[in-house]
Each structure stands twice: as C-alpha cells, then as structure tokens.
PDB file of N, CA, C, O and CB in Angstrom:
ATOM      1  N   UNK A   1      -9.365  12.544   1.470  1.00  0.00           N
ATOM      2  CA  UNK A   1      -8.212  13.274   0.983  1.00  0.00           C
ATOM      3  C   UNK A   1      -6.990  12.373   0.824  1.00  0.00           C
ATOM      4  O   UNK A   1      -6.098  12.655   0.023  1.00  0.00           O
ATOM      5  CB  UNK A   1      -7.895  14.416   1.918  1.00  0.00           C
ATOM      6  N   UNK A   2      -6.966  11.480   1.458  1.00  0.00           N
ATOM      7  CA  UNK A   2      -5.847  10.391   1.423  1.00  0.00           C
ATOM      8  C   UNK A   2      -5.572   9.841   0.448  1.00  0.00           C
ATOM      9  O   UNK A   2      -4.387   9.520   0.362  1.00  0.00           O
ATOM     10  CB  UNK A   2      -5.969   9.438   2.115  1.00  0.00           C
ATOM     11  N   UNK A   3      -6.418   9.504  -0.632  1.00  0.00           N
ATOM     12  CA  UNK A   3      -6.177   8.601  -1.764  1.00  0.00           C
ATOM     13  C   UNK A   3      -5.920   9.670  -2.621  1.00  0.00           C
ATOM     14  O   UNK A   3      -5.650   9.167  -3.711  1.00  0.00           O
ATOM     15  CB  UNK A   3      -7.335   7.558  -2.230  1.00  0.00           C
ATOM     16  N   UNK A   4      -5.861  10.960  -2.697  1.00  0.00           N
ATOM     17  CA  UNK A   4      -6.105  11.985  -4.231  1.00  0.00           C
ATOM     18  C   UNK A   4      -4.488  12.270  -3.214  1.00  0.00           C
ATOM     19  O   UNK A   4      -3.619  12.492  -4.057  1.00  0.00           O
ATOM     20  CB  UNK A   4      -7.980  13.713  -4.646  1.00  0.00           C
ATOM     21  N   UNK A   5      -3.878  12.328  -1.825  1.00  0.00           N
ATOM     22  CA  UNK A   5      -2.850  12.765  -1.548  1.00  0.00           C
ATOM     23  C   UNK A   5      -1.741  11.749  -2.358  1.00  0.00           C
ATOM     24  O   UNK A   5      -0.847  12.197  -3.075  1.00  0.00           O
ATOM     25  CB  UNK A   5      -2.823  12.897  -0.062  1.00  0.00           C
ATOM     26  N   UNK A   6      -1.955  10.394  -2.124  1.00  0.00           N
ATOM     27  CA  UNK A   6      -1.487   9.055  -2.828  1.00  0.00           C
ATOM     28  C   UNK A   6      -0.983   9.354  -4.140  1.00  0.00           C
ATOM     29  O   UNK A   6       0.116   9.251  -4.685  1.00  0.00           O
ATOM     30  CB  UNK A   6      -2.640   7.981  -2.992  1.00  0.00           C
ATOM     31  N   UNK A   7      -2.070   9.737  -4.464  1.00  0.00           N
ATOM     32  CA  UNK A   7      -2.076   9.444  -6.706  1.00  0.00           C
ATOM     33  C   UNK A   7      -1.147  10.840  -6.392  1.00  0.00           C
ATOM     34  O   UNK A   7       0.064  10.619  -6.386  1.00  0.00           O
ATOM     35  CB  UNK A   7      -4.353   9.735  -8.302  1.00  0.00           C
ATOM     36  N   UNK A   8      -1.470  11.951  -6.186  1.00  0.00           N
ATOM     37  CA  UNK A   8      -0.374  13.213  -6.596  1.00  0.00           C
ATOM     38  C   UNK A   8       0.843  12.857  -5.915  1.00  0.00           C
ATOM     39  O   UNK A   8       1.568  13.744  -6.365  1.00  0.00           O
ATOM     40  CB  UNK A   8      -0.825  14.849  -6.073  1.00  0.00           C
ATOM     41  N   UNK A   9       1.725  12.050  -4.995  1.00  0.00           N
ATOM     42  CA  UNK A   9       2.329  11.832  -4.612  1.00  0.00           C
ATOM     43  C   UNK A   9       3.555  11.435  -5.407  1.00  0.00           C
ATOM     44  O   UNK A   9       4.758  11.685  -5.323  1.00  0.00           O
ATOM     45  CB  UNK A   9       1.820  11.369  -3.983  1.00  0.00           C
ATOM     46  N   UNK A  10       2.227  10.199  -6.794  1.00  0.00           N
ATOM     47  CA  UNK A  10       3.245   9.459  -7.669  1.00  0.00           C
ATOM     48  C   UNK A  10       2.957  10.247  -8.821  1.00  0.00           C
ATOM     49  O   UNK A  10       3.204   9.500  -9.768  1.00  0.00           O
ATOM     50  CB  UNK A  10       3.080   7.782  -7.886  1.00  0.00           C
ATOM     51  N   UNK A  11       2.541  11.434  -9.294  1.00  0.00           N
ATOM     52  CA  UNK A  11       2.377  11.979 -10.489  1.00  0.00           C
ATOM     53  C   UNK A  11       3.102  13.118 -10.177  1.00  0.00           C
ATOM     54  O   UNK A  11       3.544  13.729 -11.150  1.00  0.00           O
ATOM     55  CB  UNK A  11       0.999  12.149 -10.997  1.00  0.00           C
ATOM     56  N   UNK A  12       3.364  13.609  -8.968  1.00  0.00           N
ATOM     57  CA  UNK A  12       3.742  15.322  -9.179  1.00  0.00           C
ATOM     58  C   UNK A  12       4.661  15.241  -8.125  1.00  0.00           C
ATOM     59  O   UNK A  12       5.044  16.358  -7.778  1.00  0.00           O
ATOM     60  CB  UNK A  12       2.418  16.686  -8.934  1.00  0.00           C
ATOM     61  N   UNK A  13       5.331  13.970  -7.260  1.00  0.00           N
ATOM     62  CA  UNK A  13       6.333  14.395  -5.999  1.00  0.00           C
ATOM     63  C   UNK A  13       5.658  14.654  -4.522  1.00  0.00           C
ATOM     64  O   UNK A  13       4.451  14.514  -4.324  1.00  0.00           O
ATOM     65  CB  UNK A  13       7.093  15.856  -6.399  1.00  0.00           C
ATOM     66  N   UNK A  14       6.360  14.951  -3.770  1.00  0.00           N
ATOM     67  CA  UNK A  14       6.007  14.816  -2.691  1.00  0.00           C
ATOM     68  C   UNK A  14       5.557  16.523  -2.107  1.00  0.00           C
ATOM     69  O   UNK A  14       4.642  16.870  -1.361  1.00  0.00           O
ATOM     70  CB  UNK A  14       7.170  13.980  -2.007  1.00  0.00           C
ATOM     71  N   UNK A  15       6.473  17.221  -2.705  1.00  0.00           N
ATOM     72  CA  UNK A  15       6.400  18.790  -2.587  1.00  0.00           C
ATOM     73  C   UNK A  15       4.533  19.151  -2.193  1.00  0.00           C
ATOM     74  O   UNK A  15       4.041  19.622  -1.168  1.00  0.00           O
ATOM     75  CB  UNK A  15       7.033  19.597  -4.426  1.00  0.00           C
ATOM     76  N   UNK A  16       3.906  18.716  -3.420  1.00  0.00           N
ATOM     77  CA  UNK A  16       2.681  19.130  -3.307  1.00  0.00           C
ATOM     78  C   UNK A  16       1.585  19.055  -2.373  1.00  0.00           C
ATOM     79  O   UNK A  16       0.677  19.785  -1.977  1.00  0.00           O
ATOM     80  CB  UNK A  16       2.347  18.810  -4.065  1.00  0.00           C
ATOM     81  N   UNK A  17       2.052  17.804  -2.161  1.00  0.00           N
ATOM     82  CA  UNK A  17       1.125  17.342  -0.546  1.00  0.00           C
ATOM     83  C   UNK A  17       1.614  17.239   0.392  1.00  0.00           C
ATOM     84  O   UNK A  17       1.045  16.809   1.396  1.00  0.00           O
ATOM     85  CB  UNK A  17       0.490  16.169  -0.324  1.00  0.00           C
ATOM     86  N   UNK A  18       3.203  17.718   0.333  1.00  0.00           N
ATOM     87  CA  UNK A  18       3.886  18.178   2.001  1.00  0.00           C
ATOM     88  C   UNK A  18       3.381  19.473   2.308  1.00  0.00           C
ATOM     89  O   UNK A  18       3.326  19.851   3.478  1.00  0.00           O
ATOM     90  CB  UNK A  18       5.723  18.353   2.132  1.00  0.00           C
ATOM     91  N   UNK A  19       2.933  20.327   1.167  1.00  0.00           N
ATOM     92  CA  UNK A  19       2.560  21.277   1.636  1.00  0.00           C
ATOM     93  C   UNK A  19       1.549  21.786   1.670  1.00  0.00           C
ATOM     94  O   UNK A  19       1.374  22.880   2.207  1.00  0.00           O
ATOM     95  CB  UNK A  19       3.015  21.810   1.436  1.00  0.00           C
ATOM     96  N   UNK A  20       0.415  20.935   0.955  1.00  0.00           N
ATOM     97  CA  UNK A  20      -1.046  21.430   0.681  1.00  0.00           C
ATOM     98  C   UNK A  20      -2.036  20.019   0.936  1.00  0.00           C
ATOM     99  O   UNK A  20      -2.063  18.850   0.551  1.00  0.00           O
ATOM    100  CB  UNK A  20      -1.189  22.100  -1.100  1.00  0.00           C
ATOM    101  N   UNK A  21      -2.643  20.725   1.639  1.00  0.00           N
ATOM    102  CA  UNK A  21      -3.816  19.637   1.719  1.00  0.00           C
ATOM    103  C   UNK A  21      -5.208  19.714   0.953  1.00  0.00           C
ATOM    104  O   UNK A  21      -6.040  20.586   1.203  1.00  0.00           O
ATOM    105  CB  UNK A  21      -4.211  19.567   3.114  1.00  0.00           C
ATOM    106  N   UNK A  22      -5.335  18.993   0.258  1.00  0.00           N
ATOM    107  CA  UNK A  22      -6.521  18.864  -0.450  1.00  0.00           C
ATOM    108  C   UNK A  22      -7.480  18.176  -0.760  1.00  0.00           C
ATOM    109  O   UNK A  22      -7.330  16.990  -1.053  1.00  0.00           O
ATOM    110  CB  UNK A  22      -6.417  18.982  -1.088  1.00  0.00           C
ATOM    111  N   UNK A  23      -8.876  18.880  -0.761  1.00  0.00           N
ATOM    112  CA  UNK A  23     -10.263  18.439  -1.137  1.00  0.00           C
ATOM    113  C   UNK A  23     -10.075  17.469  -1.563  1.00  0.00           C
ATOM    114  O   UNK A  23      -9.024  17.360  -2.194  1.00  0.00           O
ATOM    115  CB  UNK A  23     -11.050  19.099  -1.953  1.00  0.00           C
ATOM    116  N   UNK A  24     -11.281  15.853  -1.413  1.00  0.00           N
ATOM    117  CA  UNK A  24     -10.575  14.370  -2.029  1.00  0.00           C
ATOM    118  C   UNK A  24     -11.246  15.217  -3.938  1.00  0.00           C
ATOM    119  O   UNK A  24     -10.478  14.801  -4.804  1.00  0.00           O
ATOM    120  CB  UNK A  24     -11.765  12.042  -1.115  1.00  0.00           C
ATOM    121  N   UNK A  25     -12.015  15.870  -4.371  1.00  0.00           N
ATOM    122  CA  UNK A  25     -12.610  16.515  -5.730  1.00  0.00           C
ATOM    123  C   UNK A  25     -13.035  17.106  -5.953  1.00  0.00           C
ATOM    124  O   UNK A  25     -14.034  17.429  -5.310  1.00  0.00           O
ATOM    125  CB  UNK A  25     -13.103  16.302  -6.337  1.00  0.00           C
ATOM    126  N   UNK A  26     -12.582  17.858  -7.228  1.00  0.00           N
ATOM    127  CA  UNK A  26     -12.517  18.950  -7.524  1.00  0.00           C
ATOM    128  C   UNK A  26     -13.386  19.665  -7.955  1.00  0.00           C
ATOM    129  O   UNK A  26     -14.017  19.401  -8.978  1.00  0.00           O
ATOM    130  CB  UNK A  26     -11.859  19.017  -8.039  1.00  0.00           C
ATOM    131  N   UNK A  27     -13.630  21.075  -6.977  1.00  0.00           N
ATOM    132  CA  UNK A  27     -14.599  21.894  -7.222  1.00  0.00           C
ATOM    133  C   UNK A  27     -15.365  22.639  -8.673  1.00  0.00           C
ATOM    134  O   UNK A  27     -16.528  22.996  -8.859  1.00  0.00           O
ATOM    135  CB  UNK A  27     -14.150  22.667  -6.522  1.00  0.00           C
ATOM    136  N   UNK A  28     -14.556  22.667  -9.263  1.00  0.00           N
ATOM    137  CA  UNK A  28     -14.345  23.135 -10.561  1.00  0.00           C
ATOM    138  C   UNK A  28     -13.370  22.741 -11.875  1.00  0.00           C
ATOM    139  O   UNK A  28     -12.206  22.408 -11.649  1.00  0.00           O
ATOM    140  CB  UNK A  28     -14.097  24.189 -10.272  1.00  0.00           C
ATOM    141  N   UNK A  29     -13.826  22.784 -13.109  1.00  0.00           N
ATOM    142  CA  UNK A  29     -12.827  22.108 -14.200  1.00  0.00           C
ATOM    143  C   UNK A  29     -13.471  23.796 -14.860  1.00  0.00           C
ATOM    144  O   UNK A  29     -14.353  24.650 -14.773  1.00  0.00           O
ATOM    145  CB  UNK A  29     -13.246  20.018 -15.191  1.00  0.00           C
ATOM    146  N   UNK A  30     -12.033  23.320 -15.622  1.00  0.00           N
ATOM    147  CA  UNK A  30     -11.437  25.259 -16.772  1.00  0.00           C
ATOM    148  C   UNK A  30     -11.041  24.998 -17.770  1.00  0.00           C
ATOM    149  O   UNK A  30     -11.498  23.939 -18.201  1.00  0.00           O
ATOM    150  CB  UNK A  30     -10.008  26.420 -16.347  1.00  0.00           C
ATOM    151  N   UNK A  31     -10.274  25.553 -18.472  1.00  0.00           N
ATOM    152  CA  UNK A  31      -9.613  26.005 -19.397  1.00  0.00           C
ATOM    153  C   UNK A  31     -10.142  25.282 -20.641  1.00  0.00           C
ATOM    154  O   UNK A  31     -11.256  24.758 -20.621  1.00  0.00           O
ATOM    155  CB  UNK A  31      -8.235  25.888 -19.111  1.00  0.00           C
ATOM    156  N   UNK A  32      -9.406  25.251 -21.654  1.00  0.00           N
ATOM    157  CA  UNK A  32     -10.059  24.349 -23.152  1.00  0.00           C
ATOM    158  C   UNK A  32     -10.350  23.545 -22.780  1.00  0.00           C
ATOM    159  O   UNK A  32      -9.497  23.044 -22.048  1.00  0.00           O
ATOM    160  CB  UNK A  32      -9.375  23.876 -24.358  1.00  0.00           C
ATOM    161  N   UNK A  33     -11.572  22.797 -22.896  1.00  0.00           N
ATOM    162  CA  UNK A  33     -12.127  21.121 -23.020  1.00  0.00           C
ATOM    163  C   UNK A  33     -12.066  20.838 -21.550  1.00  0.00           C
ATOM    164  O   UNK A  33     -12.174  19.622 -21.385  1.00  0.00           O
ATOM    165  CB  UNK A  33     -11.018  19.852 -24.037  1.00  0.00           C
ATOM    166  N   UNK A  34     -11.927  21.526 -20.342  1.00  0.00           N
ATOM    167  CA  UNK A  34     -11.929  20.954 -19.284  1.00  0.00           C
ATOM    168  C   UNK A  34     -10.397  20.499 -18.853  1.00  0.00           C
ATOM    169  O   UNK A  34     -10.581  19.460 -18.219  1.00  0.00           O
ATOM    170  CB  UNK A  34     -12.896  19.929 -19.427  1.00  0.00           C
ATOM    171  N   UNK A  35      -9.306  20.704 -18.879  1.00  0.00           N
ATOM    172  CA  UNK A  35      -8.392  20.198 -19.000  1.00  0.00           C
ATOM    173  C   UNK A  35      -7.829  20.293 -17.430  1.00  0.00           C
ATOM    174  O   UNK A  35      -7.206  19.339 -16.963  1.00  0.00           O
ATOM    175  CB  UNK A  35      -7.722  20.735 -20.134  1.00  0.00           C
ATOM    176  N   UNK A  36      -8.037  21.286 -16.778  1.00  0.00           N
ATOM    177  CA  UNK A  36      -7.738  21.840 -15.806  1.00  0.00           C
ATOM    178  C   UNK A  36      -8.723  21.818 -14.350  1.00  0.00           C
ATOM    179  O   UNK A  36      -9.750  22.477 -14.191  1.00  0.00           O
ATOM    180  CB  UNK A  36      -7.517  22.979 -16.356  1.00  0.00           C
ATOM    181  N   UNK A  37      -7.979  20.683 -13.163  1.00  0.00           N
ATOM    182  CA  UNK A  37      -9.125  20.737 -12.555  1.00  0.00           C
ATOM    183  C   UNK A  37      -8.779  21.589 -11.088  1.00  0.00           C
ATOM    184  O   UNK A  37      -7.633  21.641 -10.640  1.00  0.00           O
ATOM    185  CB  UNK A  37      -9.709  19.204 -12.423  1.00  0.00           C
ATOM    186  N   UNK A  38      -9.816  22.167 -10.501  1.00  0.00           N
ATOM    187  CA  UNK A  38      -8.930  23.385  -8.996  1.00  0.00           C
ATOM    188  C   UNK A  38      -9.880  22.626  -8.234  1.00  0.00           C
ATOM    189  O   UNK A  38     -11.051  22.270  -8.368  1.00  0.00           O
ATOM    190  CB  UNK A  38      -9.119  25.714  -8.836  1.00  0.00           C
ATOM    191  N   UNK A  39      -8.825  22.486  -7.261  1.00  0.00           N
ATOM    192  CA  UNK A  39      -9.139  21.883  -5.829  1.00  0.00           C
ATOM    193  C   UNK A  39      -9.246  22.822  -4.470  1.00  0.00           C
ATOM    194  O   UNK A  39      -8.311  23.614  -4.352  1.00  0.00           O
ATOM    195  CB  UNK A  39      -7.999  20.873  -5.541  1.00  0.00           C
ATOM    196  N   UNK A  40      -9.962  22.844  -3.724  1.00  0.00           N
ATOM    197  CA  UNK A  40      -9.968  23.987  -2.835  1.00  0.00           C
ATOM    198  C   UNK A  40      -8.657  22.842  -2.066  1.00  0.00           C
ATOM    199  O   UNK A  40      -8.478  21.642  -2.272  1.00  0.00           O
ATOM    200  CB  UNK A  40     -11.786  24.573  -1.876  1.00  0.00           C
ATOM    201  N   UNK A  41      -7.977  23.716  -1.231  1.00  0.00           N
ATOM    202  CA  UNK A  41      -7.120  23.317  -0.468  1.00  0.00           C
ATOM    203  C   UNK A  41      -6.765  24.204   0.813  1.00  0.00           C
ATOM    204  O   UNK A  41      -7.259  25.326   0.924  1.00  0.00           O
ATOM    205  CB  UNK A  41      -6.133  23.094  -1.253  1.00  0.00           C
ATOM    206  N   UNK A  42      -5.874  23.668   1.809  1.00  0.00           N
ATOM    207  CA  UNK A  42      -5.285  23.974   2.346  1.00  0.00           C
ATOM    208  C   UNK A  42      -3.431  24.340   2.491  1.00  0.00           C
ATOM    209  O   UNK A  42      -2.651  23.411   2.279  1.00  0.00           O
ATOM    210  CB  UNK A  42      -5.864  23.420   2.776  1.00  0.00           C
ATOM    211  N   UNK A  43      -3.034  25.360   2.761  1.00  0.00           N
ATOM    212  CA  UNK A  43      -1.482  25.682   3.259  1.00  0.00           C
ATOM    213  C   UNK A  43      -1.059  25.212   4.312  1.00  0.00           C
ATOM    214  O   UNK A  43      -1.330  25.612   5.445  1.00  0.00           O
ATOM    215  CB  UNK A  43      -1.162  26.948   3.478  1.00  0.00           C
ATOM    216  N   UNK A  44      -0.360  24.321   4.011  1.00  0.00           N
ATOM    217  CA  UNK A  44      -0.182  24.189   5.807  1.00  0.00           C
ATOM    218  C   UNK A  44       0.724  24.851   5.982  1.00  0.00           C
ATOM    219  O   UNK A  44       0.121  25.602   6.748  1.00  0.00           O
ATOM    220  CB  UNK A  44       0.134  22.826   6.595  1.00  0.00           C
ATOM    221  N   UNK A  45       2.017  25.401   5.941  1.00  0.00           N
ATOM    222  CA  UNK A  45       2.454  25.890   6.592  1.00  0.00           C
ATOM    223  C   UNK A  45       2.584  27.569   6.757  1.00  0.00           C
ATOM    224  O   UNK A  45       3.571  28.230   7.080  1.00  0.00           O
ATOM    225  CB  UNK A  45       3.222  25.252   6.481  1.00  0.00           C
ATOM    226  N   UNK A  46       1.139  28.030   6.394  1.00  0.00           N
ATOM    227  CA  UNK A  46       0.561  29.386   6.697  1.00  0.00           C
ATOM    228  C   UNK A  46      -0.472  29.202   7.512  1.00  0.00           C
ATOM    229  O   UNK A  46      -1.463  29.879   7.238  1.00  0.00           O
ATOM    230  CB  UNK A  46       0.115  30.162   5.551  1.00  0.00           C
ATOM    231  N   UNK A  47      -0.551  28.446   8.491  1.00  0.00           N
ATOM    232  CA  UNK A  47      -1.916  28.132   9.352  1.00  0.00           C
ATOM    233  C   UNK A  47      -2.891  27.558   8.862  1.00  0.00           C
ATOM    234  O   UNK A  47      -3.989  27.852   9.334  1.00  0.00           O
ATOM    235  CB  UNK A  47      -2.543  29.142   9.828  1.00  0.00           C
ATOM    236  N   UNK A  48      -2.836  26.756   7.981  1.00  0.00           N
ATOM    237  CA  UNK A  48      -3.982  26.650   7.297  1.00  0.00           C
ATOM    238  C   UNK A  48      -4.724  27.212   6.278  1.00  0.00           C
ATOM    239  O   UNK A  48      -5.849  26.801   5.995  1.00  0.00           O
ATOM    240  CB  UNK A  48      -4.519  26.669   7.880  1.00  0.00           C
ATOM    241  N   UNK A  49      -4.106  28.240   5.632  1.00  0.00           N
ATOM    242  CA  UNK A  49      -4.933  29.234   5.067  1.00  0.00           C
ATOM    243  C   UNK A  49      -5.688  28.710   4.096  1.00  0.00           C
ATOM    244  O   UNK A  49      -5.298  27.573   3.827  1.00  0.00           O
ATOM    245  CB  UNK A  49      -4.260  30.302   4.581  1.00  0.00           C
ATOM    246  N   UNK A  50      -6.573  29.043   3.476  1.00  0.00           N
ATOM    247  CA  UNK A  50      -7.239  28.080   2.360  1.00  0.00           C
ATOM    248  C   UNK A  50      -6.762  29.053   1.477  1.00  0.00           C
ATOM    249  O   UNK A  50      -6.508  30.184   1.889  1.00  0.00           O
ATOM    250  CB  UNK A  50      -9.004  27.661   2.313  1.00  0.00           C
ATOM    251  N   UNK A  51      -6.563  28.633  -0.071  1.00  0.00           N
ATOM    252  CA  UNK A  51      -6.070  28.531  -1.230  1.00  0.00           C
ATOM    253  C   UNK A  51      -6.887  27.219  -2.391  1.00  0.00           C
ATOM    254  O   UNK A  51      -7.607  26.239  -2.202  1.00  0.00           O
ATOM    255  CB  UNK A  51      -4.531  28.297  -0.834  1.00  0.00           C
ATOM    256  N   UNK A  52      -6.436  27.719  -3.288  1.00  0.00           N
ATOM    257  CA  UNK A  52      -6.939  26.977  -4.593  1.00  0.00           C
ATOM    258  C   UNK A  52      -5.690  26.109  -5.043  1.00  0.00           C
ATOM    259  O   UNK A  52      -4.576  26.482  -4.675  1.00  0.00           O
ATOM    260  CB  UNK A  52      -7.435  28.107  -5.885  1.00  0.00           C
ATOM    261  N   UNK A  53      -5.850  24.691  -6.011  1.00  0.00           N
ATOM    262  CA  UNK A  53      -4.584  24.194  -6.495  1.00  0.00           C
ATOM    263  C   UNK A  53      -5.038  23.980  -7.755  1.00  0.00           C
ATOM    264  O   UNK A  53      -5.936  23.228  -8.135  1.00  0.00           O
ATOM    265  CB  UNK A  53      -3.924  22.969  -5.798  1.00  0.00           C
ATOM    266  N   UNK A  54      -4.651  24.382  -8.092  1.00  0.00           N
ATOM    267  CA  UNK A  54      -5.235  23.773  -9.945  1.00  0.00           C
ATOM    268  C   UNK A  54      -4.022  22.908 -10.381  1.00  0.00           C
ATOM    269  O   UNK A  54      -2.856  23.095 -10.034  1.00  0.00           O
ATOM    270  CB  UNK A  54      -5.441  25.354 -11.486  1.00  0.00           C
ATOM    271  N   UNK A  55      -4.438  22.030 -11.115  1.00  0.00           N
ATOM    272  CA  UNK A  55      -3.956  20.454 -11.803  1.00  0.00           C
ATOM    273  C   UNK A  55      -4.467  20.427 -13.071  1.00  0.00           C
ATOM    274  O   UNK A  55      -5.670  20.492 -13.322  1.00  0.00           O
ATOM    275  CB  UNK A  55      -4.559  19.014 -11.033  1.00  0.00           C
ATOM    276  N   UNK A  56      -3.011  20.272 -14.412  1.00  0.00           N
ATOM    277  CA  UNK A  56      -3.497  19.907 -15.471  1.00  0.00           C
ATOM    278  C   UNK A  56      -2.773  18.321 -15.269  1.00  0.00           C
ATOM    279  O   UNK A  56      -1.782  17.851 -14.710  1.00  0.00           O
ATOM    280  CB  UNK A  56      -3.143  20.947 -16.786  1.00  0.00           C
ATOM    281  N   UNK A  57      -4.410  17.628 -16.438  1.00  0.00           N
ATOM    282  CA  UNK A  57      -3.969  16.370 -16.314  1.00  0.00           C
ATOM    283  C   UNK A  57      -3.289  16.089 -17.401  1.00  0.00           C
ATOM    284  O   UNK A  57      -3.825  17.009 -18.018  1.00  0.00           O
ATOM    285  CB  UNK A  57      -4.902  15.479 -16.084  1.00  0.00           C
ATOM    286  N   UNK A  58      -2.361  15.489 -18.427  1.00  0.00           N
ATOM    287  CA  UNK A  58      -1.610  15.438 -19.650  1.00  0.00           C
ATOM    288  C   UNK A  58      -2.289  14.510 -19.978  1.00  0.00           C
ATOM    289  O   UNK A  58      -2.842  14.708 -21.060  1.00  0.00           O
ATOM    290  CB  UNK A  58      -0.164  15.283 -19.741  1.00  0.00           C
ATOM    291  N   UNK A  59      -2.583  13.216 -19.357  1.00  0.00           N
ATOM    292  CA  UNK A  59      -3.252  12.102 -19.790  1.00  0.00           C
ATOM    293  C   UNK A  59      -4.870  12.377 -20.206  1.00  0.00           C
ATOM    294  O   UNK A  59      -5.442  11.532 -20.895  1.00  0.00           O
ATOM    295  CB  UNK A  59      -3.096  11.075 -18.653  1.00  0.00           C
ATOM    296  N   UNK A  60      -5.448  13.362 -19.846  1.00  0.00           N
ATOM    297  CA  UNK A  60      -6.608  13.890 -20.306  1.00  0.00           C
ATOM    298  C   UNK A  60      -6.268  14.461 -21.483  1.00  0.00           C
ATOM    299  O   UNK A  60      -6.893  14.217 -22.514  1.00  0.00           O
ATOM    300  CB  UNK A  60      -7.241  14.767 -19.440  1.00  0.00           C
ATOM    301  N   UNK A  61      -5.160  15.340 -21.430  1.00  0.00           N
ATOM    302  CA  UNK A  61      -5.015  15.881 -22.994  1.00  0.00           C
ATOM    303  C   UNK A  61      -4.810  15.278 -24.079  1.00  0.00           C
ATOM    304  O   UNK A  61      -5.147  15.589 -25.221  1.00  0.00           O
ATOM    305  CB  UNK A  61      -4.151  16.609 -23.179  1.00  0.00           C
ATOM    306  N   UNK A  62      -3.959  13.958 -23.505  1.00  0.00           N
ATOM    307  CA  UNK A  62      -3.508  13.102 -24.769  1.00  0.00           C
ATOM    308  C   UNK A  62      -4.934  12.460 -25.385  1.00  0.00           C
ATOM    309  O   UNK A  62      -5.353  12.462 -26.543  1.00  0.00           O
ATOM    310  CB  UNK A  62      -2.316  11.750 -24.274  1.00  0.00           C
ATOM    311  N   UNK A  63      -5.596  11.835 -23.980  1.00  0.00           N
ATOM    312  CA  UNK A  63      -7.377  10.928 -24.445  1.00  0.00           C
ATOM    313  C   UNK A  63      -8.193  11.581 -25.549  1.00  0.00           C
ATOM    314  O   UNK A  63      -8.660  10.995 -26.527  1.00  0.00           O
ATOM    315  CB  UNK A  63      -8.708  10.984 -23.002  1.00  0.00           C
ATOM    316  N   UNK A  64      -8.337  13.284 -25.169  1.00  0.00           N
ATOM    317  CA  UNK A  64      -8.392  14.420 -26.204  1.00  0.00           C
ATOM    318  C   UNK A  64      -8.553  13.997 -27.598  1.00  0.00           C
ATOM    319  O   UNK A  64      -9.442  13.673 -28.385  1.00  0.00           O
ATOM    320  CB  UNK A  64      -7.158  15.243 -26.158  1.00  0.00           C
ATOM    321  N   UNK A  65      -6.409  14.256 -27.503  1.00  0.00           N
ATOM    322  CA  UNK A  65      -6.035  13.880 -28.961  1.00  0.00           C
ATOM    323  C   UNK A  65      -6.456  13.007 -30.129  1.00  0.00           C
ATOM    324  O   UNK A  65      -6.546  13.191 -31.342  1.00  0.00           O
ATOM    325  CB  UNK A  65      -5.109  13.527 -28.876  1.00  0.00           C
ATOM    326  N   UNK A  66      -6.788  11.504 -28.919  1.00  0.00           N
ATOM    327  CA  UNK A  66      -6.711  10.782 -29.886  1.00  0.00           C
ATOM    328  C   UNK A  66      -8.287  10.257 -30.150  1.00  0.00           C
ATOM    329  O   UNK A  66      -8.426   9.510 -31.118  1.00  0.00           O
ATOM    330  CB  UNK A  66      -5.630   9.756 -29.607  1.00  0.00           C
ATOM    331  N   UNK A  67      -9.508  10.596 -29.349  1.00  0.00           N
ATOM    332  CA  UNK A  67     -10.834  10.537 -29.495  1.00  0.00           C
ATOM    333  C   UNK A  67     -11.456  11.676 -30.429  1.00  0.00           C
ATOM    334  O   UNK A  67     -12.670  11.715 -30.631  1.00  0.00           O
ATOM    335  CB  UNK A  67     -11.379  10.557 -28.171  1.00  0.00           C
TER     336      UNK A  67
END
C-alpha cells in the first residue's frame, strides 16, 4: 500500500491518503474504455470502515486520445 499511497500523494495531495487507506490494486476498472479504477479501501477516521475509492486517470485518457 505504500508505494500506490506515494504516487497519489503527488497526483491528488495529501487529503486522500490522510484519510483513506488503500488496496496496493485495483479491484475493478469501469466506465468508457476502462478509465476508472476502484480500490477497496479503508476510512480511517470512521474506525476503519471499509469503503470503495474510485480514481480517474487523465493520463489514461489522453494515451486513449492519441492511440
């Protein structure tokens, strides 16, 4: 979980993994073309509760575009 906490750290802030802990990969991909990937996770500051995080990647969308 440490290295996927890393990379979202420098793509999305700190918010996301101060407050959620998450699977090192992702259980499931969605939406058009796969664009969208959900991570089972954790809340931490609801005890733990487990929850889902879904992540769109932009850099997947752009690869998309131009392939």
């Amino acid at each position: 979980m440490l290295n996927l906490n890393k990379f979202l750290d420098k793509i999305m802030g700190s918010s996301l993994t101060k407050n959620y802990e998450l699977d090192k990969e992702p259980y499931m991909h969605g939406g058009l073309h796969n664009l969208w990937k959900v991570y089972r996770a954790k809340k931490k500051d609801r005890g733990n509760m487990d929850c889902s995080v879904f992540i769109f990647e932009k850099k997947t969308l752009e690869k998309k575009k131009i392939g």
